[in-house]
N, CA, C and O atoms as a MOPAC input file, in Angstrom:
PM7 MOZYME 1SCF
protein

 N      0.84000 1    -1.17500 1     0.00000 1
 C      0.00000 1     0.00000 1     0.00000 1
 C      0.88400 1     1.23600 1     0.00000 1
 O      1.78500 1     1.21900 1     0.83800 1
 N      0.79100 1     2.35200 1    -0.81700 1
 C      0.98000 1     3.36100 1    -0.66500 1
 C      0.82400 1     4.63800 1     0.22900 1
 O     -0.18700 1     5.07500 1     0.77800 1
 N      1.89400 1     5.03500 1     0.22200 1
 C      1.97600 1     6.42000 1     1.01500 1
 C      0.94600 1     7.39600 1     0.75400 1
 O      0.61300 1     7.29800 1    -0.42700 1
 N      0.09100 1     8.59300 1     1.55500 1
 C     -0.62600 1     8.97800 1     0.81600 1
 C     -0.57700 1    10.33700 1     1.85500 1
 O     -0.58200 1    10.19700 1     3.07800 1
 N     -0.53500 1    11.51800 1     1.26400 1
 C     -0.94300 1    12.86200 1     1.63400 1
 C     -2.06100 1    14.14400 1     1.63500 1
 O     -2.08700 1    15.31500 1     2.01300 1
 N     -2.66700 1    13.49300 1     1.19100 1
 C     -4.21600 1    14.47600 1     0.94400 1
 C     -5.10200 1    13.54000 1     1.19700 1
 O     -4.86300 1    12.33700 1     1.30000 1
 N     -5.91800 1    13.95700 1     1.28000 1
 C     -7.49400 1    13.43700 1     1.90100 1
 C     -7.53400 1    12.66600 1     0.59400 1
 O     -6.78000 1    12.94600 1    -0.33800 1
 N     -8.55500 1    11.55300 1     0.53700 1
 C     -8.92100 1    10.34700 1    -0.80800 1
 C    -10.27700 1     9.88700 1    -0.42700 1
 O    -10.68900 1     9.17100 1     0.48600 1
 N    -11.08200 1    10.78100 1    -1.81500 1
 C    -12.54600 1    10.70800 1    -1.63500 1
 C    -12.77400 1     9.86900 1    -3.04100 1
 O    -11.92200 1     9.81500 1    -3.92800 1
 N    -14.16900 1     9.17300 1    -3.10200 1
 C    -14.46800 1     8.89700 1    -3.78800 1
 C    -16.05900 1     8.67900 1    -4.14600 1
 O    -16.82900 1     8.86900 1    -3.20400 1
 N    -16.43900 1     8.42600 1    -4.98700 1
 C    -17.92600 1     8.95000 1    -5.78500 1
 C    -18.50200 1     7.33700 1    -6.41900 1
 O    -17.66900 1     6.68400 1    -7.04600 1
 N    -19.53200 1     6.90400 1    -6.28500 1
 C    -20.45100 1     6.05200 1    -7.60800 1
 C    -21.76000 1     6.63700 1    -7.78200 1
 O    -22.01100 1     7.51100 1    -6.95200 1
 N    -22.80400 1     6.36200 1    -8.76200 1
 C    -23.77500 1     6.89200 1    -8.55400 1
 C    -24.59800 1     5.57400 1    -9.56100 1
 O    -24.08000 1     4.77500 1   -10.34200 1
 N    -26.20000 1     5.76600 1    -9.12500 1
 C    -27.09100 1     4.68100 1    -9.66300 1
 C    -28.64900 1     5.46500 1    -9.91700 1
 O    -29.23300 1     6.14800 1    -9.07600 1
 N    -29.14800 1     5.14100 1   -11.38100 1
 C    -30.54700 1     5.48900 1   -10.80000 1
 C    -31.06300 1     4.59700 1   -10.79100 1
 O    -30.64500 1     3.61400 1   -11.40300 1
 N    -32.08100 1     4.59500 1   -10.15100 1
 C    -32.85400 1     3.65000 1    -9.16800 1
 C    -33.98100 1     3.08200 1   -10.40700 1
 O    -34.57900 1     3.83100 1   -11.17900 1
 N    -34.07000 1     1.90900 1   -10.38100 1
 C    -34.69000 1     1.65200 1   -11.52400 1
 C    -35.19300 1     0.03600 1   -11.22500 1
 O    -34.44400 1    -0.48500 1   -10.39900 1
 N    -36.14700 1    -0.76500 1   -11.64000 1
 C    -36.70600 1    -2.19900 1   -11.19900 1
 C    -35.54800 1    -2.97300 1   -10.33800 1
 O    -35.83600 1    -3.77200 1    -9.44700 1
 N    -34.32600 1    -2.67200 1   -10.67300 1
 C    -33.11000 1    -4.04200 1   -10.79200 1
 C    -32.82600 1    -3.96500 1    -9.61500 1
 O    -32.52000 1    -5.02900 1    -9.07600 1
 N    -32.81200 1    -2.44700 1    -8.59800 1
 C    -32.40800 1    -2.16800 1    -7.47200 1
 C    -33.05800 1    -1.95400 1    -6.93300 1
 O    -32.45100 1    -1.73300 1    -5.88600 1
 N    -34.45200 1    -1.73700 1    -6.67200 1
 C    -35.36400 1    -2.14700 1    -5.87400 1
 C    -35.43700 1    -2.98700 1    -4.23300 1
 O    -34.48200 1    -3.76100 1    -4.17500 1
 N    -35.91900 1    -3.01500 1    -3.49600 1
 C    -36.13500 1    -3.95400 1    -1.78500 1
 C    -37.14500 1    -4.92100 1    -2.67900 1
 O    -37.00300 1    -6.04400 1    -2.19500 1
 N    -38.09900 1    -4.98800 1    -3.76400 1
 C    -38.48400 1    -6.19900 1    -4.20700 1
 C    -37.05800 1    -6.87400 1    -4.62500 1
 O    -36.61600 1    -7.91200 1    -4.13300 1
 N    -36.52800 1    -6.21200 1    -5.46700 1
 C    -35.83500 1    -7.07100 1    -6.14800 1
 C    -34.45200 1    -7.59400 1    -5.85500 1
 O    -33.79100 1    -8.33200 1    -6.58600 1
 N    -33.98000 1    -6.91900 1    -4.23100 1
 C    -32.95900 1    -7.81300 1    -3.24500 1
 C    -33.93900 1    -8.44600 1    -2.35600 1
 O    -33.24700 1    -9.04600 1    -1.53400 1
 N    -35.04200 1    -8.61800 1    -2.10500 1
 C    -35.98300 1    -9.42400 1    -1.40300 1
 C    -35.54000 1    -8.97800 1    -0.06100 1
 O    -35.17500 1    -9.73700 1     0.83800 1
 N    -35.60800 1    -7.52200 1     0.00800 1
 C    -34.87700 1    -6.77000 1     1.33500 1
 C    -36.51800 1    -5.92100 1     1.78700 1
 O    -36.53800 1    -5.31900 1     2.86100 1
 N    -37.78400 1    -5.93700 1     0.92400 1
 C    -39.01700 1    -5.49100 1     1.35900 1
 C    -39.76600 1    -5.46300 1    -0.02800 1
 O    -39.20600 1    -5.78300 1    -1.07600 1
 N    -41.15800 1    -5.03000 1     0.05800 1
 C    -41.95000 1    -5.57000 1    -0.81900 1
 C    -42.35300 1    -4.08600 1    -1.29700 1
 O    -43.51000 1    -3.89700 1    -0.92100 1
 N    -41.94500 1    -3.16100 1    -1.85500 1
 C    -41.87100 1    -1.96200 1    -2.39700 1
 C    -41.03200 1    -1.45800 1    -3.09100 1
 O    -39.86500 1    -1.51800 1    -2.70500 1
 N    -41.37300 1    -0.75800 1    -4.41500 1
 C    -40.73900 1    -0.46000 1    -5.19000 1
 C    -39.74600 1     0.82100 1    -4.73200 1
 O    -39.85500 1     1.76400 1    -5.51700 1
 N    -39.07800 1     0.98700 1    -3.95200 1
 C    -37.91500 1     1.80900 1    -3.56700 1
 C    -36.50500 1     1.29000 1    -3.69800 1
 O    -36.08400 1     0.19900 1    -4.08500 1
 N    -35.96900 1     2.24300 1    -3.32100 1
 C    -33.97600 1     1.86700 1    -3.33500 1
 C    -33.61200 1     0.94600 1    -2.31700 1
 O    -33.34800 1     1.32200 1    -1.17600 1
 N    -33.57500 1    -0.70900 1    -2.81600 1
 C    -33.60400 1    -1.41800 1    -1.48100 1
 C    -31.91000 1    -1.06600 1    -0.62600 1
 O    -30.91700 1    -0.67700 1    -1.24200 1
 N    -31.95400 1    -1.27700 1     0.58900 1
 C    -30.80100 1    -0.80300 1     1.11900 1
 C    -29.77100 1    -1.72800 1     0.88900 1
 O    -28.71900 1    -1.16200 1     1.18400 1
 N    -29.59400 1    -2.68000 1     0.57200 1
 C    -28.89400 1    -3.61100 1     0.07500 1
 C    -28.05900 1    -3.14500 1    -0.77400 1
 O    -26.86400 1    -3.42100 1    -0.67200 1
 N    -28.58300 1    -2.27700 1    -1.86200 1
 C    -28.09500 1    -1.90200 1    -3.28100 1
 C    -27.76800 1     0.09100 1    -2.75700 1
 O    -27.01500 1     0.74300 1    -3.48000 1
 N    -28.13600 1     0.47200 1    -2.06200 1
 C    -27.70800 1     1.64200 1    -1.37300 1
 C    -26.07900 1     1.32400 1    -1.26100 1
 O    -25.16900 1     1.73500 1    -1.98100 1
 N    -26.01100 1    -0.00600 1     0.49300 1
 C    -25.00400 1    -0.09400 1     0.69700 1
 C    -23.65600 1    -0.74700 1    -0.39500 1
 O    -22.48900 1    -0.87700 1    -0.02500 1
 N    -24.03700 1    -0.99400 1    -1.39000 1
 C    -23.38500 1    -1.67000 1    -2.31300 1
 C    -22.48100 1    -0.07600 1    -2.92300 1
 O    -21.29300 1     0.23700 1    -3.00600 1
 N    -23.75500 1     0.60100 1    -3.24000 1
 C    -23.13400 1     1.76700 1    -4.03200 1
 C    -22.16300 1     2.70000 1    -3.08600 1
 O    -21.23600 1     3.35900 1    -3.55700 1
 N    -22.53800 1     2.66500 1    -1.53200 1
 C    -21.07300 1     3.33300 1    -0.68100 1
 C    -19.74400 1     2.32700 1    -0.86600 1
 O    -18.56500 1     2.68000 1    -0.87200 1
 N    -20.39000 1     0.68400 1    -1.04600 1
 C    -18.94400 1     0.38100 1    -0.87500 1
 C    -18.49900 1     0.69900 1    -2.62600 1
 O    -17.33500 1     1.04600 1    -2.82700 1
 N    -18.96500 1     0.63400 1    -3.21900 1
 C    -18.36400 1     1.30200 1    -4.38700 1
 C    -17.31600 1     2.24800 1    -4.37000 1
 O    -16.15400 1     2.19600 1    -4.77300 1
 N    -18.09400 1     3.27100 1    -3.72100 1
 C    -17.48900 1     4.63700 1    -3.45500 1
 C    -16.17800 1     4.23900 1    -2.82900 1
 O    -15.13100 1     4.52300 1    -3.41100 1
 N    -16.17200 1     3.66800 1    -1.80200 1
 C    -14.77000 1     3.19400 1    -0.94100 1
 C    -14.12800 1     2.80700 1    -1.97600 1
 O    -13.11200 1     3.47000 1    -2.18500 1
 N    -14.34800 1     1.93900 1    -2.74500 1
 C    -13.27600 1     0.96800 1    -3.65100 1
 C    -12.32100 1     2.07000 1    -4.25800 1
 O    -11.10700 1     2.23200 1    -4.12900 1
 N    -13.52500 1     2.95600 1    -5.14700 1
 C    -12.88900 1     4.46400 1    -5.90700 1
 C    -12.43300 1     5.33400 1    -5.46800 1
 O    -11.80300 1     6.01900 1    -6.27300 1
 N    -12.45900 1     5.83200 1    -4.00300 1
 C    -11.52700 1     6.56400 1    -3.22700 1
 C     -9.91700 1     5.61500 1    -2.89700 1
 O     -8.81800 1     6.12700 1    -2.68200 1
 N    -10.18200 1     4.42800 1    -2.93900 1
 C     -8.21000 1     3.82300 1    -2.17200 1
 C     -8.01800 1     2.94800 1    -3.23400 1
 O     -7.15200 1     2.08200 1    -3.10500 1
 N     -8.72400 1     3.01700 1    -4.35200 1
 C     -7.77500 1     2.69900 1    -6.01100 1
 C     -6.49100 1     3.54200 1    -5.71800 1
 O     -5.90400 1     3.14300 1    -6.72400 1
 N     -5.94200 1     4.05600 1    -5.36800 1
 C     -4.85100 1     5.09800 1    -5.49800 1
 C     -3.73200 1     4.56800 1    -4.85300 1
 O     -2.67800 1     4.77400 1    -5.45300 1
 N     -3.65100 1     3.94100 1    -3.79800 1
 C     -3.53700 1     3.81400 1    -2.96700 1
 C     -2.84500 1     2.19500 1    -2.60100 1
 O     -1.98500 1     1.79400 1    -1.81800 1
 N     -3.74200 1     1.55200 1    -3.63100 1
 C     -3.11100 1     0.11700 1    -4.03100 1
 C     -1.96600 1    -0.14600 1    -4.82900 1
 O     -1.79900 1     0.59800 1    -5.79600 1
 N     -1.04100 1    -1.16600 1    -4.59500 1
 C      0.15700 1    -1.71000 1    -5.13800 1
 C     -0.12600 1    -2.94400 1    -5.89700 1
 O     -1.06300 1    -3.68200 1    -5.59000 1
 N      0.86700 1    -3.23500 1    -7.12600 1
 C      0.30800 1    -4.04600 1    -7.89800 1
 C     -0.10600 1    -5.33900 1    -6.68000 1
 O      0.30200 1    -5.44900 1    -5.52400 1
 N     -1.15300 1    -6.30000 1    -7.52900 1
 C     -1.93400 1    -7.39900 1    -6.95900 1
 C     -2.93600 1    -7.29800 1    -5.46500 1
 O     -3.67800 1    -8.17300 1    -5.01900 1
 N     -2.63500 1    -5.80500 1    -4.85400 1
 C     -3.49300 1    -5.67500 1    -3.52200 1
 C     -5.02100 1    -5.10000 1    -4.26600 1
 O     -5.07300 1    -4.48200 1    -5.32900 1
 N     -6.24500 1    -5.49500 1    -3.37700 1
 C     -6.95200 1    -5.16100 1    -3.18200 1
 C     -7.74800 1    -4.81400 1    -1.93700 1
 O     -7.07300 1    -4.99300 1    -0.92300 1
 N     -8.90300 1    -4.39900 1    -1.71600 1
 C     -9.33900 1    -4.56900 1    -0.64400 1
 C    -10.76900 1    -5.34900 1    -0.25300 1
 O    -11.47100 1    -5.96100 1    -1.05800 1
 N    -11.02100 1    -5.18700 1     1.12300 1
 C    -11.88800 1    -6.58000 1     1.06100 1
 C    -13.10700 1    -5.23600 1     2.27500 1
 O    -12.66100 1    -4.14400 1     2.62600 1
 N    -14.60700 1    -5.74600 1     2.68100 1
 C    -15.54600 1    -4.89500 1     3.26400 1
 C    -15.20100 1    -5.80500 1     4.38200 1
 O    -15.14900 1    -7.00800 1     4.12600 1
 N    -15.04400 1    -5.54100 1     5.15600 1
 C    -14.92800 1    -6.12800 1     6.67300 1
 C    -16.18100 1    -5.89100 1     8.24400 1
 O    -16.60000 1    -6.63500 1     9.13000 1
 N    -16.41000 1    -4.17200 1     7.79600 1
 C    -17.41900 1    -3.70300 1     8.71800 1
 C    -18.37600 1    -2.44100 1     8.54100 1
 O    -17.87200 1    -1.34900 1     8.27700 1
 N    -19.64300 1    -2.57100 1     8.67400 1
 C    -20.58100 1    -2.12500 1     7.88000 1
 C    -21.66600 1    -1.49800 1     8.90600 1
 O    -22.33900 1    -2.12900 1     9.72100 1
 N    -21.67600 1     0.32300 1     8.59600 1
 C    -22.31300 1     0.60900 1    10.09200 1
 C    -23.19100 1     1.96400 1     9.71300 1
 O    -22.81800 1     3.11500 1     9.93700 1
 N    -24.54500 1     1.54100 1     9.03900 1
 C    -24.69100 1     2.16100 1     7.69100 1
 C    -26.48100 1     2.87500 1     7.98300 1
 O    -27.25100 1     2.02200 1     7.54200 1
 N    -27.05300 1     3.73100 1     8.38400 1
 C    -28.50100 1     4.04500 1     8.39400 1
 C    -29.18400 1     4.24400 1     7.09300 1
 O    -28.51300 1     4.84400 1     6.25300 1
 N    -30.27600 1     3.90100 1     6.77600 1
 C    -31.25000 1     4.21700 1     5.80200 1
 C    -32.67800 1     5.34800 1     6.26100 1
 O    -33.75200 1     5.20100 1     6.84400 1
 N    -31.93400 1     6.48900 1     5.61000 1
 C    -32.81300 1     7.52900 1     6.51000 1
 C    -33.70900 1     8.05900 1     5.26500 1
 O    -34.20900 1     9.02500 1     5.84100 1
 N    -34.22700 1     8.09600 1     4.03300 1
 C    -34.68800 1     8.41400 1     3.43600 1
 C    -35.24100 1     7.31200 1     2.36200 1
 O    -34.54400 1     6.31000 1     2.20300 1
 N    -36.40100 1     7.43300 1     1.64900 1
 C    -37.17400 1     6.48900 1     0.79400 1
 C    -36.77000 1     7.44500 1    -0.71700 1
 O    -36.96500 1     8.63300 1    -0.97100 1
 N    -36.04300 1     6.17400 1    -1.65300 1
 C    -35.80600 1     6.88000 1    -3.32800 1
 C    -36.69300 1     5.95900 1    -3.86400 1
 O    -36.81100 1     4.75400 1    -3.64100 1
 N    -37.51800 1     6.97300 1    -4.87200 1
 C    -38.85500 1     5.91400 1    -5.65100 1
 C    -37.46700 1     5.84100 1    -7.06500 1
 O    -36.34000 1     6.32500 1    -7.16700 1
 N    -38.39000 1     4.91600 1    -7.99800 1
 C    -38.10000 1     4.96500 1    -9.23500 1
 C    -37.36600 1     6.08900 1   -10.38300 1
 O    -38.14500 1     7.02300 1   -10.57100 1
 N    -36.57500 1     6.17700 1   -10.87600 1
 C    -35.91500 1     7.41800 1   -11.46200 1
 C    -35.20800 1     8.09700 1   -10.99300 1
 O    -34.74200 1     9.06500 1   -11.59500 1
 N    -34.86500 1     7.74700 1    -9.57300 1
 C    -33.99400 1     8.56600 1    -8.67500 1
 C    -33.02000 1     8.61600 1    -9.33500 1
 O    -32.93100 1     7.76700 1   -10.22100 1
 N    -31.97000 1     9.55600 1    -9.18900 1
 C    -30.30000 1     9.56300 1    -9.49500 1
 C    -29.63200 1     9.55500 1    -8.12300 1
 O    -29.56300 1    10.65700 1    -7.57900 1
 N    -29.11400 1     8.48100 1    -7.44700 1
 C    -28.61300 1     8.31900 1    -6.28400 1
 C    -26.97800 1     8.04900 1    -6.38700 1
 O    -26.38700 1     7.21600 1    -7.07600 1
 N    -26.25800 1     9.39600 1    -5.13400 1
 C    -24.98400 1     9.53900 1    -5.33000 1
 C    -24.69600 1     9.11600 1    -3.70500 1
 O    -25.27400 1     9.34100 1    -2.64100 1
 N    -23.43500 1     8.35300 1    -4.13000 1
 C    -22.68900 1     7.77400 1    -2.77800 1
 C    -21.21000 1     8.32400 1    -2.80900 1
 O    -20.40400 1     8.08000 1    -3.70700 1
 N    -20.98200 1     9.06800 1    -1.74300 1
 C    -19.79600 1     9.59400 1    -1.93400 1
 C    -18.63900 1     8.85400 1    -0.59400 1
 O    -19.14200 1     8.62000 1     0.50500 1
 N    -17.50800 1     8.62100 1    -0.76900 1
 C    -16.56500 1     8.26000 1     0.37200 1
 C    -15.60600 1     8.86400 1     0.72000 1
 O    -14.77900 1     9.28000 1    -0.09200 1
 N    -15.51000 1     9.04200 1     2.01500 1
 C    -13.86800 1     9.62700 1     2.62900 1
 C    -13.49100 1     8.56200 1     3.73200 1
 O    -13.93800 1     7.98300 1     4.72300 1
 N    -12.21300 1     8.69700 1     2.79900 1
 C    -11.29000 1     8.31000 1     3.65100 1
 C    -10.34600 1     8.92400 1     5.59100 1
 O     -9.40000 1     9.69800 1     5.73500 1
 N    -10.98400 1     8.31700 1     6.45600 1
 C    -11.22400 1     9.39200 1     7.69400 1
 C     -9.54400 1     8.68500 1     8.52700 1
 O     -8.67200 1     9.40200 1     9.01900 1
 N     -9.51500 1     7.29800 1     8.46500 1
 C     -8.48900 1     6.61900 1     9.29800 1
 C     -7.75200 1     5.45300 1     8.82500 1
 O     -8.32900 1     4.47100 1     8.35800 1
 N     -6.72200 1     5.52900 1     8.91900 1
 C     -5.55700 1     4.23800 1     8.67700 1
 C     -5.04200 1     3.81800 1     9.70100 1
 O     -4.56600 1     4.53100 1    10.58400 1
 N     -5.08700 1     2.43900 1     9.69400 1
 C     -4.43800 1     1.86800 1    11.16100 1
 C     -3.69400 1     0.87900 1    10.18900 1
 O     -4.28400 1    -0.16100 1     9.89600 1
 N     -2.56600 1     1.09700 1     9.71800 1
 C     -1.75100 1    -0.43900 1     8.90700 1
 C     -2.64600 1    -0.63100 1     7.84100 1
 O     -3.12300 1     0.28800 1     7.17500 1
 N     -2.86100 1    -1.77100 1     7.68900 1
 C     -4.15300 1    -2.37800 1     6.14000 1
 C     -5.27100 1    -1.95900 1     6.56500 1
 O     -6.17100 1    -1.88600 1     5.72800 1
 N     -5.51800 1    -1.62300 1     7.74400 1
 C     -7.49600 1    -1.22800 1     8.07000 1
 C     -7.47300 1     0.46300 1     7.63000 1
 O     -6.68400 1     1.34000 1     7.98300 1
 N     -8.81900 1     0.54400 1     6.60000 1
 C     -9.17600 1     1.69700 1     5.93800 1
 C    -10.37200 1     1.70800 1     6.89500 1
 O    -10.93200 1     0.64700 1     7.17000 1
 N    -10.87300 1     3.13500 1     7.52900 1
 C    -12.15900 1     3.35200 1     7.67200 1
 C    -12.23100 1     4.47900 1     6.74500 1
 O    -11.41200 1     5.31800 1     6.37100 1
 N    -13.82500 1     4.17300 1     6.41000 1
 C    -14.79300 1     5.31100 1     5.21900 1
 C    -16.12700 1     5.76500 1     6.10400 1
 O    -17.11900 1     5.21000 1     6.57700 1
 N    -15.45100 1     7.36500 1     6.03500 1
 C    -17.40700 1     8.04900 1     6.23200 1
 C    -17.51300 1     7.94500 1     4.56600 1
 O    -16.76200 1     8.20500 1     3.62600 1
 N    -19.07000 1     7.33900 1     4.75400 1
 C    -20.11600 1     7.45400 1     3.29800 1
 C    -21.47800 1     8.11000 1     3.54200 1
 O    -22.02000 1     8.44400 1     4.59700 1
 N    -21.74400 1     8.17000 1     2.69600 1
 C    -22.80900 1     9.55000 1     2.54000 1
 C    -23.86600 1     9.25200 1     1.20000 1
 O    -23.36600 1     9.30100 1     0.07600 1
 N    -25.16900 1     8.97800 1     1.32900 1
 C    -25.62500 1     8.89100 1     0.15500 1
 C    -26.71800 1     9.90400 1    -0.28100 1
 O    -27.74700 1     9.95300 1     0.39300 1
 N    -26.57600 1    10.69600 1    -1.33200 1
 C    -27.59900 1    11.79200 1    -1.37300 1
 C    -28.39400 1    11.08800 1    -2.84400 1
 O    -27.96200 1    10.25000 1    -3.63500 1
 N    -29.92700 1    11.94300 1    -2.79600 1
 C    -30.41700 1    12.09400 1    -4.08900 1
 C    -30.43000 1    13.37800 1    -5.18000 1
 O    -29.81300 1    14.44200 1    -5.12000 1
 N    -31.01400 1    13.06500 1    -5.81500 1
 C    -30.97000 1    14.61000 1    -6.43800 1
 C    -31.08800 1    15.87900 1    -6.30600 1
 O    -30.57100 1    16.90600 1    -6.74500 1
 N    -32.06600 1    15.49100 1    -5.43900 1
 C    -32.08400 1    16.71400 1    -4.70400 1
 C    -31.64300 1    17.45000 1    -3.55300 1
 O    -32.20300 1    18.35000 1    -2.92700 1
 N    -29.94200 1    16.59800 1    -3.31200 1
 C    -28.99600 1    16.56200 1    -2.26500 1
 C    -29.46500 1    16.39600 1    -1.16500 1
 O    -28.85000 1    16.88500 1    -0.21800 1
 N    -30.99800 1    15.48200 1    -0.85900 1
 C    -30.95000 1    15.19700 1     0.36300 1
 C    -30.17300 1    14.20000 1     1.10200 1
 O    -30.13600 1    13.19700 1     0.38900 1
 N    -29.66400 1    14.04000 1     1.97200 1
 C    -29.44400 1    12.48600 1     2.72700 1
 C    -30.43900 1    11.89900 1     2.68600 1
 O    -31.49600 1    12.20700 1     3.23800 1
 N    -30.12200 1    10.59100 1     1.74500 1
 C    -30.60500 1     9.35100 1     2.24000 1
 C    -30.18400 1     8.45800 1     3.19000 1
 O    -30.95400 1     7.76600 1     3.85600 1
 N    -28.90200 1     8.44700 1     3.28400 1
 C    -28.14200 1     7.58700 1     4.54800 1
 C    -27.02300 1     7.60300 1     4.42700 1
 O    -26.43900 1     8.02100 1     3.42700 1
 N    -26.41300 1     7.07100 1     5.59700 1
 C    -24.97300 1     7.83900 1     5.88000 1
 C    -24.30900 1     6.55800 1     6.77900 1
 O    -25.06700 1     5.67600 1     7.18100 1
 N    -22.86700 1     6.50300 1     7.07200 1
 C    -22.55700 1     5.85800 1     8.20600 1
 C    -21.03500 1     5.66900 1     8.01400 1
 O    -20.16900 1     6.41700 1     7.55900 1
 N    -21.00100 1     4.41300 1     8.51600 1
 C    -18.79800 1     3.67400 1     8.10400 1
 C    -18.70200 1     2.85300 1     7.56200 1
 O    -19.80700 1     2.30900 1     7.56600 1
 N    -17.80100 1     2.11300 1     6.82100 1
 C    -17.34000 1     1.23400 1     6.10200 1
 C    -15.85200 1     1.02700 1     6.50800 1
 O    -15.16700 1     2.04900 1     6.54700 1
 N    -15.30800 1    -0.06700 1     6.79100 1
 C    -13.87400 1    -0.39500 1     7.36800 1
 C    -13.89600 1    -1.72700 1     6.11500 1
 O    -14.70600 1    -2.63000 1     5.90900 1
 N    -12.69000 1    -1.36600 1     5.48800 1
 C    -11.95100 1    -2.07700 1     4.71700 1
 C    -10.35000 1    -2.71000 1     4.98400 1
 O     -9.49000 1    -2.37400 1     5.79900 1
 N    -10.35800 1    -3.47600 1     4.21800 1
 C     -8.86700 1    -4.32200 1     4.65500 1
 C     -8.16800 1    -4.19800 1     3.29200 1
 O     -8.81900 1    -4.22900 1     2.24800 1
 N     -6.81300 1    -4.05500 1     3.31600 1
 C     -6.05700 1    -3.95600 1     2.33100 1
 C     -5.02200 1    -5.28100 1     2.28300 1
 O     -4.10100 1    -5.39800 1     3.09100 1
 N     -5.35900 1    -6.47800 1     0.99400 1
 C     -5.11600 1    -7.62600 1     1.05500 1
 C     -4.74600 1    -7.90500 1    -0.50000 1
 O     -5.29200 1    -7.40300 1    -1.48300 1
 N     -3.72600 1    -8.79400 1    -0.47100 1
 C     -3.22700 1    -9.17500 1    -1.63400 1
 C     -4.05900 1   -10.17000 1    -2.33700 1
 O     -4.10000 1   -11.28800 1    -1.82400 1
 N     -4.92000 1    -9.90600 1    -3.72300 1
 C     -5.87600 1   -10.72900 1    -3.59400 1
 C     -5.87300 1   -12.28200 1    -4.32300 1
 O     -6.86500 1   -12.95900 1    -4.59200 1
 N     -4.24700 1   -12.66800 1    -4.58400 1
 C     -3.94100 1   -13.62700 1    -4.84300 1
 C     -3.89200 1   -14.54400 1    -3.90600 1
 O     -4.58300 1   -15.56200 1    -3.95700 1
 N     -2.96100 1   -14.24200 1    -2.82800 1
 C     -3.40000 1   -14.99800 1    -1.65800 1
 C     -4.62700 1   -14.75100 1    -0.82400 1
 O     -4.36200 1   -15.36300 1     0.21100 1
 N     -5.67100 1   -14.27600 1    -0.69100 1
 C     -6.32800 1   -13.93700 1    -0.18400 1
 C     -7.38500 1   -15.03000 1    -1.26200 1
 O     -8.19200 1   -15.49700 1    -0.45900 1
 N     -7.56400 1   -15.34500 1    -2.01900 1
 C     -8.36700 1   -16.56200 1    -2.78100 1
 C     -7.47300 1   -17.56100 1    -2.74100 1
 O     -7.79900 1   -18.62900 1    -3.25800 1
 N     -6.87400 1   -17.49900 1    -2.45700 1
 C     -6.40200 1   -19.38000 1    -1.95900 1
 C     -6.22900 1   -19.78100 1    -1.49800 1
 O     -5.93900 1   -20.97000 1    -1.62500 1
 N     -6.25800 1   -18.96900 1    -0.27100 1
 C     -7.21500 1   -18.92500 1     1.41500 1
 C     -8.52100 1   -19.40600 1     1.20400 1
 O     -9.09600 1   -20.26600 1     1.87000 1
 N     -8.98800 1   -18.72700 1     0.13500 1
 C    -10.71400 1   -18.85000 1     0.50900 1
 C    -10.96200 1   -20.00700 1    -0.70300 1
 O    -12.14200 1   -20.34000 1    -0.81200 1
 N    -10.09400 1   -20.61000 1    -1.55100 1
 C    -10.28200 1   -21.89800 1    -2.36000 1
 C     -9.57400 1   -22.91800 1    -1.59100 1
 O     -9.60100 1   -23.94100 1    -2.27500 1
 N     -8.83900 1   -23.16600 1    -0.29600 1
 C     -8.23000 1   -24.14400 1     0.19400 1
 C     -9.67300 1   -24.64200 1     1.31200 1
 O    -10.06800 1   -25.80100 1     1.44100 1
 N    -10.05300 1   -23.84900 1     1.76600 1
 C    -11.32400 1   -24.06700 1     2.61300 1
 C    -12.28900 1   -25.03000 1     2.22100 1
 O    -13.30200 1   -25.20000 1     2.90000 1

């Protein structure tokens, strides 16, 4: 992992459309932004903030997930998840994430703690099992 001197933010965004739905992670029975696919799009965001940050063959892995769903996105939404990078302890990344809609409200917010792991060995760990 790399050295790093400025703050490392990062961005995904989704509109909300049948595929991401709480029907369609079987996370509730309404056509809204199921939180499933919310939290997917912060860890996105994490991935695209500490791309920078990685050395050839490392990646990182979601370890801990501490995440509120404070707002309902219907259909057509344009939903943005943004990440900062707040703490380094060795390979542990923590992320404040933040998810707004279009109309920059918060929808939900919280942490994400990532691990920084070589992901060659790190699958043959998880193919020897």
């Amino acid at each position: 992992m790399k050295e790093f001197q400025h703050e490392l933010k990062g961005e995904a965004m989704i509109l909300v459309n049948s595929a991401y739905t709480a029907i369609a992670a079987r996370s509730g029975s309404l056509e809204v932004l199921g939180t499933p696919y919310m939290i997917a799009l912060m860890e996105k965001a994490t991935c695209s903030a500490c791309e920078s940050l990685l050395d050839e063959g490392e990646t990182t892995v979601g370890t801990a997930i501490n995440i509120t769903h404070d707002k309902a996105s219907g259909l057509g939404e344009l939903i943005k998840a943004s990440a900062t990078l707040k703490a380094v302890d060795g390979r542990k990344l923590t992320f404040d994430v933040i998810a707004t809609d279009s109309k920059e409200d918060i929808i939900g917010k919280g942490t994400i703690t990532r691990f920084v792991v070589n992901g060659e060995r790190f699958m043959s760990k998880v193919e020897s099992k």
